[in-house]
N, C-alpha and C positions, 0 to 999 in steps of 0.2 A: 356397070354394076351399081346396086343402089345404094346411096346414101347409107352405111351406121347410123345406130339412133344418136351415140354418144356425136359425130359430126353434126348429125341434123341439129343437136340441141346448139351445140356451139355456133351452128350457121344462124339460127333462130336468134341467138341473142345478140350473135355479134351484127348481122345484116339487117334483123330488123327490130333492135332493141328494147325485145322484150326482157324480163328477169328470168333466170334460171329454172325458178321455179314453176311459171309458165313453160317455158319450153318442156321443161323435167314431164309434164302432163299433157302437151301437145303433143310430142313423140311417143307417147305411150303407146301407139299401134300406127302401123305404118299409113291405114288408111287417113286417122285422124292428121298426121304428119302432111300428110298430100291435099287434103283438105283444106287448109290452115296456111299453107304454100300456094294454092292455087288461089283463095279469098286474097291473101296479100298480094299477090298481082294483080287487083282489082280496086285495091285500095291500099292508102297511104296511112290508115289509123292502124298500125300494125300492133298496140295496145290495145285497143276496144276490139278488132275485131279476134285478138284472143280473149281478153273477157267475155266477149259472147260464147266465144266455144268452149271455155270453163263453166260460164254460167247457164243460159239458157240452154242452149245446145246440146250440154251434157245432161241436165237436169231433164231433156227431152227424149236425153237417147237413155238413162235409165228410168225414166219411167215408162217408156217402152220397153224396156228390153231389148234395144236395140243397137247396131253398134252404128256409126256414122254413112259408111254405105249404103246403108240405108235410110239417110236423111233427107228428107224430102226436098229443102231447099236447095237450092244450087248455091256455089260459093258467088255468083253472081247474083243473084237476088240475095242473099245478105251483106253481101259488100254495098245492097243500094240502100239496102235497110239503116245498112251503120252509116251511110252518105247521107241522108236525112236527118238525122239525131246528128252530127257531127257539123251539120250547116246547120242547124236548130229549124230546121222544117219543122220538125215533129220532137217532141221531148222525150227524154229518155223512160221515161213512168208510159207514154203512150206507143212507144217504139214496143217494151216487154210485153207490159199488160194486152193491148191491143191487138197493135198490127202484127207482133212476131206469131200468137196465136193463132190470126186469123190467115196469116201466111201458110198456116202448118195443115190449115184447111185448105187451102186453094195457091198450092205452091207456085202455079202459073204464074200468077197474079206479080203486078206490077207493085211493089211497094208503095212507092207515090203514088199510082190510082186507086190504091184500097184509102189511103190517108185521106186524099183528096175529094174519094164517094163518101167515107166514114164521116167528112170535117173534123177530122183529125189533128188539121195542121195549125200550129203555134200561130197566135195574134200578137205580132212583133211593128204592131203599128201604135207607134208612139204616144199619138193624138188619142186616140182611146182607151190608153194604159193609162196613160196621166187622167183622164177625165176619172177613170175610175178610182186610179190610187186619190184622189179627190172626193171623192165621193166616201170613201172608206174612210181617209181622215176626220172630214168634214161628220160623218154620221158617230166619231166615236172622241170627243174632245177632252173626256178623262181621259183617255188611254194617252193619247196624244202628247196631256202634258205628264203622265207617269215617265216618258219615254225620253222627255225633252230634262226630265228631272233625274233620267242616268237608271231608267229599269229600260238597258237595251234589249231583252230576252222578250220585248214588245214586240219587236219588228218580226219575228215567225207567226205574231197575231196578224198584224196590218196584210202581210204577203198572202200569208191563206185567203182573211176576207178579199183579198183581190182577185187571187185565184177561183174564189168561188163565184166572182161576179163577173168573171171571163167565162165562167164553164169549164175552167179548168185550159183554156188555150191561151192563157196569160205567157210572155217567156218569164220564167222566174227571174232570172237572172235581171232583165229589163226592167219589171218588178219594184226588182230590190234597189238599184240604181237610182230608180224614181223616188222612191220614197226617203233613199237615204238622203236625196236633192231635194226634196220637199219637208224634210224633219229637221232639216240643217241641223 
């Protein structure tokens, strides 16, 4: 016999520790329930892969019209999708923007080989982030000492210009680290 929603939800929070109120809108049709259950066997970010199926997911099945059955992806190609964003292959702005898109065109399609043909994938090679976060210092020596004299709401400057001198395949996060190591 199947699962109740009221179980399902308690299974969802207690097994794979989402909030209530996720589960409360996972279980809201039994196909979404099954869905959400079969992607968590596939994956251990059992939080992000329900913000996807609140956020994009949803936002994809009603601007279709449509209910999850009719989802194009398999819970396996988005279990690979959140597996990339979650090892920082690819960043969360190019996971949505990008690749989840162009999945929804060519659901076949391999996550990591859409990133991979796209150059998609985060530049988490040190020696080039520092050269750069160097170069953005180095080009901006007001800022620099505004920043060193206690205006911290700098450092969203310094990260962007980095960002933009990566093409946007900076990891922010490594980024930020460098700079906050280089701003001492």
């Amino acid at each position: 016999m199947p699962s109740l929603p009221r179980e399902l939800r308690e299974k969802f929070v207690n097994k794979y520790g989402i909030p209530a109120y996720d589960a409360e809108l996972l279980t809201d049709t039994r196909d979404m329930a099954r869905y959400f259950e079969e992607l968590c066997g596939l994956t251990t970010h059992y939080k992000t892969a329900s913000n996807w199926l609140m956020g994009p997911v949803r936002s994809y099945l009603n601007e279709n019209g449509t209910e999850i059955a009719a989802f194009p992806l398999s819970p396996g190609t988005l279990a690979e999708l959140i597996e990339l964003v979650e090892t920082q292959v690819i960043s969360h702005s190019v996971a949505t923007q990008k690749a989840f898109p162009a999945l929804l065109d060519a659901p076949s399609r391999s996550p990591r080989e859409l990133a991979e043909e796209n150059d998609w994938l985060q530049n988490c090679n040190t020696d080039e982030l520092e050269t750069l976060v160097g170069e953005v210092l180095q080009a901006m020596p007001d800022k620099v000492m505004a920043y060193k004299k206690g205006k911290k709401g700098l450092m969203g400057l310094f990260v962007g210009e980095v960002m933009k001198k990566s093409k946007g395949k900076g990891d922010p996060k490594m980024i930020n680290q460098l700079l906050e190591t280089k701003l001492g």
